[in-house]
C-alpha positions as CSV (number, residue, x, y, z in Angstrom):
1,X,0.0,0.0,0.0
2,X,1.2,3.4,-0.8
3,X,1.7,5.9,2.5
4,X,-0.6,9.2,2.7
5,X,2.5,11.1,2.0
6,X,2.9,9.7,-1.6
7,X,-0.7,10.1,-2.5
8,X,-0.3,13.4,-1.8
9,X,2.8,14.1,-3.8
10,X,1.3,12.2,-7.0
11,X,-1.6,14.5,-6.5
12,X,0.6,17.7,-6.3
13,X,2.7,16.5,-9.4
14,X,-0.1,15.6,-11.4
15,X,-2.5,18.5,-10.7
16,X,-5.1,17.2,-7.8
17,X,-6.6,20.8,-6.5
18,X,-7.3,18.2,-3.6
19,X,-3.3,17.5,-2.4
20,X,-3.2,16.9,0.9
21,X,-6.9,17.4,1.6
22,X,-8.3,17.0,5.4
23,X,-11.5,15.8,3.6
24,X,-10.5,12.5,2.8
25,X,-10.7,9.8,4.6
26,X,-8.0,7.0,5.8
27,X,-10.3,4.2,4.1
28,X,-10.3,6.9,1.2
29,X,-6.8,7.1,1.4
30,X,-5.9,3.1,1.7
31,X,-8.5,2.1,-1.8
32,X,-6.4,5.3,-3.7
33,X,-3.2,3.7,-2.8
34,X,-4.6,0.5,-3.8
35,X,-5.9,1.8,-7.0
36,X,-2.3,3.3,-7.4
37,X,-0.7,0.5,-6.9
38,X,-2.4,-1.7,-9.4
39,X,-2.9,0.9,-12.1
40,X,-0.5,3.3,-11.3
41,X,-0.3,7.0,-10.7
42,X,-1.7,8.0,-13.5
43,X,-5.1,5.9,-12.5
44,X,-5.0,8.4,-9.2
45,X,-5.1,11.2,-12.2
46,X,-7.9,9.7,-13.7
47,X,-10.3,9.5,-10.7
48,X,-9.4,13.2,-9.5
49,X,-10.3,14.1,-13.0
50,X,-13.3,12.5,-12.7
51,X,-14.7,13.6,-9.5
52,X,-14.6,16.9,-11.2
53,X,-16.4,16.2,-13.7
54,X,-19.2,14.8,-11.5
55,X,-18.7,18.0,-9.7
56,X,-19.1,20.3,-12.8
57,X,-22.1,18.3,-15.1
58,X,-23.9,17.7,-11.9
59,X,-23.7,22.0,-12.0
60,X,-24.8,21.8,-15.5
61,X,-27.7,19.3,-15.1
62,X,-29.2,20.6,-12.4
63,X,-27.9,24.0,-11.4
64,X,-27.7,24.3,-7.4
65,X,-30.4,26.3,-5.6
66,X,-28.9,29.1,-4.0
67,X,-25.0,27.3,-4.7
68,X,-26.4,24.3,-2.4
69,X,-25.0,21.5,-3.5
70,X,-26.3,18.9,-0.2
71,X,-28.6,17.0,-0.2
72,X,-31.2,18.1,-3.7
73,X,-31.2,17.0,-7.1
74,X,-27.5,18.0,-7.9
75,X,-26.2,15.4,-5.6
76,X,-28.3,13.2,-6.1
77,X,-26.7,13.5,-9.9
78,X,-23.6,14.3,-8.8
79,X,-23.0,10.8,-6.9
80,X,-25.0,8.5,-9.0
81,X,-22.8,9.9,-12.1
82,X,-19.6,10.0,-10.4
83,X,-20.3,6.0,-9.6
84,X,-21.2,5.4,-13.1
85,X,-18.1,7.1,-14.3
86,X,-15.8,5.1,-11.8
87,X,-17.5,2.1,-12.3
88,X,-16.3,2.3,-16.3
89,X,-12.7,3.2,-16.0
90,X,-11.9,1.2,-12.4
91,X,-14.9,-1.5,-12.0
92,X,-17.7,-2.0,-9.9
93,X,-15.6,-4.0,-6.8
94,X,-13.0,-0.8,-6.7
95,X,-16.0,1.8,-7.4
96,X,-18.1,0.5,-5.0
97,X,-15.0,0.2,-2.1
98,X,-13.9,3.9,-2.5
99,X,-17.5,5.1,-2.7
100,X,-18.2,3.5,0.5
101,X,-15.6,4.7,2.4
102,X,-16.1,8.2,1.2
103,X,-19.3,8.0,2.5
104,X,-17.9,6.7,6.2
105,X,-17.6,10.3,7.6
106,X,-18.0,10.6,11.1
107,X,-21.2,13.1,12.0
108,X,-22.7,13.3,9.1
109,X,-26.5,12.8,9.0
110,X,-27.8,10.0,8.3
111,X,-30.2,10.6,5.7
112,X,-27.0,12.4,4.0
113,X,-25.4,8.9,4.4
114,X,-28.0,6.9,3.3
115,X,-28.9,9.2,0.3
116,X,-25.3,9.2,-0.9
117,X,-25.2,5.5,-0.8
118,X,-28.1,4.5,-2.6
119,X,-27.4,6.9,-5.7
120,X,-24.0,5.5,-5.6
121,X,-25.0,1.8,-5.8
122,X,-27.5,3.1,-8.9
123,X,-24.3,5.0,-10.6
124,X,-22.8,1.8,-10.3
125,X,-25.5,-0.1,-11.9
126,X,-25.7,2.6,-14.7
127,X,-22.0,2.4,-15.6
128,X,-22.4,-1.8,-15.7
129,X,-25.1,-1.4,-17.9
130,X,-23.3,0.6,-20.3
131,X,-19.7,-0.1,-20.3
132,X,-19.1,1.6,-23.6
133,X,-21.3,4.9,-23.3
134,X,-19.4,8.1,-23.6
135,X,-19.7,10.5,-20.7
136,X,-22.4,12.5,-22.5
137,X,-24.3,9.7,-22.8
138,X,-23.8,8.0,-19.0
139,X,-25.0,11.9,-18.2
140,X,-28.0,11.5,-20.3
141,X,-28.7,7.9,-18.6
142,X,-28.4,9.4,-15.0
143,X,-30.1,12.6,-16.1
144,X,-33.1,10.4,-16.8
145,X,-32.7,8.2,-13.2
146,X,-32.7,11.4,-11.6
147,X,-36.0,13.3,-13.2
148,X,-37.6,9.8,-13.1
149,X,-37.1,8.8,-9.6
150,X,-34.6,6.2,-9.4
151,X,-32.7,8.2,-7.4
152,X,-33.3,9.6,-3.7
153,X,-32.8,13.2,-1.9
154,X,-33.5,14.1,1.7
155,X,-36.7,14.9,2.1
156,X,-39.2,18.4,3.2
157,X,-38.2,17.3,6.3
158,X,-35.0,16.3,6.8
159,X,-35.7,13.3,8.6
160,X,-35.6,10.6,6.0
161,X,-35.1,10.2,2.0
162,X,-37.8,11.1,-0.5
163,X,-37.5,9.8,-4.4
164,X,-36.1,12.4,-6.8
165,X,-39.2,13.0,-8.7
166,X,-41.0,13.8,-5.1
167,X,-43.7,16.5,-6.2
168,X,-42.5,18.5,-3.1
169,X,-39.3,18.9,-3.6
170,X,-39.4,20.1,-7.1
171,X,-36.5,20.3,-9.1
172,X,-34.5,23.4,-8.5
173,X,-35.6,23.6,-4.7
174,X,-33.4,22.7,-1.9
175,X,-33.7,19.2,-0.2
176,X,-34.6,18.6,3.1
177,X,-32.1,20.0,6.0
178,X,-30.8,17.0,7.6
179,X,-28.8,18.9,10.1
180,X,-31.3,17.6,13.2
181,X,-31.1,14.3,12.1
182,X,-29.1,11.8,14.0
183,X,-25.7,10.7,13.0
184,X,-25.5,6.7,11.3
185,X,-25.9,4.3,8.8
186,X,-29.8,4.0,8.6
187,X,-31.5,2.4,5.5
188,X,-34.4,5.1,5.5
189,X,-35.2,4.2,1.9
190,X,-38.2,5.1,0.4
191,X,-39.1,1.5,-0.8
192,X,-42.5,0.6,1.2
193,X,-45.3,0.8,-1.7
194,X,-43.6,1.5,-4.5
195,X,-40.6,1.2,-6.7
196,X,-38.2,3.7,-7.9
197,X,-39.2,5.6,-11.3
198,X,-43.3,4.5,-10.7
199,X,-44.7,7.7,-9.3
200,X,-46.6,7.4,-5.9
C-alpha cells in the first residue's frame, strides 16, 4: 500500500486541487493507494479528473439552488454519475470500495449517508449497464434516473429520503435540511409501496 504522504505528492505532481486534503478519509486514502498500486499513478489522475467532472455536469444538469449542492437533485446526480463514471474506467468491486468509504464520515446525518449511498450503488448499476457509453451519454442515462425517480434526496423534512421526482421537492428547490437528524448508517429508503421511477 502506498503511505498518505505519496498520495499526496502524486496529486501535487499531477495536478489534484485536492493534495493533501483533510476531507479525505483513511479508508479513502488506503483504496487510492490501492488503485495506485495496481494501475499506477496516473489511475489516481484519472479519478481526480473525474470527481470533477461529477462535480461540474452535476452543475450543468441541475444548477444548485442558492449554490447548495447537499442533499437536492444536484447530488443526487452528482453521486449516481460520479459511480457510473468510476465504475467504467476502475470496475464496480473498486467503485463500489472507495465510494463506501467516502461515505464513512464521522457526524454526518444519516439521511446524507443513506442518500449518498443508494445513488452511488444506482451509478454503479448505470456504468455496468453501459460499459461503452461516452460521458455525455452516461450523463444522459443518469439525467433520466434522476427526473424519473430512481434516485433519492433528503426529504421536506429532513428526517428521511424522498425519491427524486417527489412533487414536493421540485427540481430546483433545496432538499430537506438534515442537520437535526441523528448521526448513522440507517437504511431510510423510500421503498414501502412502490418502486423507484413508478410515481406514488
Amino acid at each position: 500500500m502506498l503511505p498518505k504522504w505519496l498520495l499526496d505528492t502524486i496529486g501535487g505532481v499531477l495536478g489534484d486541487e485536492v493534495k493533501g486534503d483533510a476531507n479525505l478519509t483513511v479508508g479513502e486514502y488506503r483504496v487510492l493507494a490501492e488503485l495506485a498500486a495496481t494501475q499506477g499513478p496516473f489511475a489516481v489522475k484519472d479519478f481526480f479528473d473525474i470527481k470533477q467532472a461529477a462535480i461540474d455536469e452535476a452543475g450543468r444538469k441541475f444548477p444548485p439552488p442558492d449554490g447548495n449542492t447537499s442533499d437536492n437533485h444536484t447530488d443526487a446526480f452528482r453521486h449516481t454519475y460520479w459511480n457510473a463514471l468510476m465504475t467504467q474506467r476502475f470496475g464496480e468491486e473498486w467503485t463500489r470500495k472507495f465510494a463506501t468509504a467516502h461515505e464513512r464520515r464521522p457526524g454526518d446525518p444519516a439521511p446524507r449517508e443513506a442518500m449518498d449511498l443508494y445513488n452511488n450503488e444506482i451509478g454503479r448499476q448505470i456504468g455496468m449497464a453501459n460499459p461503452k457509453a461516452s460521458p455525455e451519454e452516461l450523463a444522459a442515462q443518469v439525467e433520466s434516473a434522476v427526473r424519473g425517480g430512481d434516485t433519492v434526496i433528503v426529504s421536506e423534512d429532513g428526517a428521511g429520503l424522498t425519491w427524486s421526482n417527489d412533487p414536493k421537492l421540485p427540481i430546483g428547490l433545496p432538499g430537506g435540511d438534515p442537520k437535526n437528524a441523528p448521526p448513522g448508517d440507517p437504511t431510510p429508503y423510500p421503498t414501502e409501496g412502490r418502486t423507484p421511477g413508478v410515481p406514488a
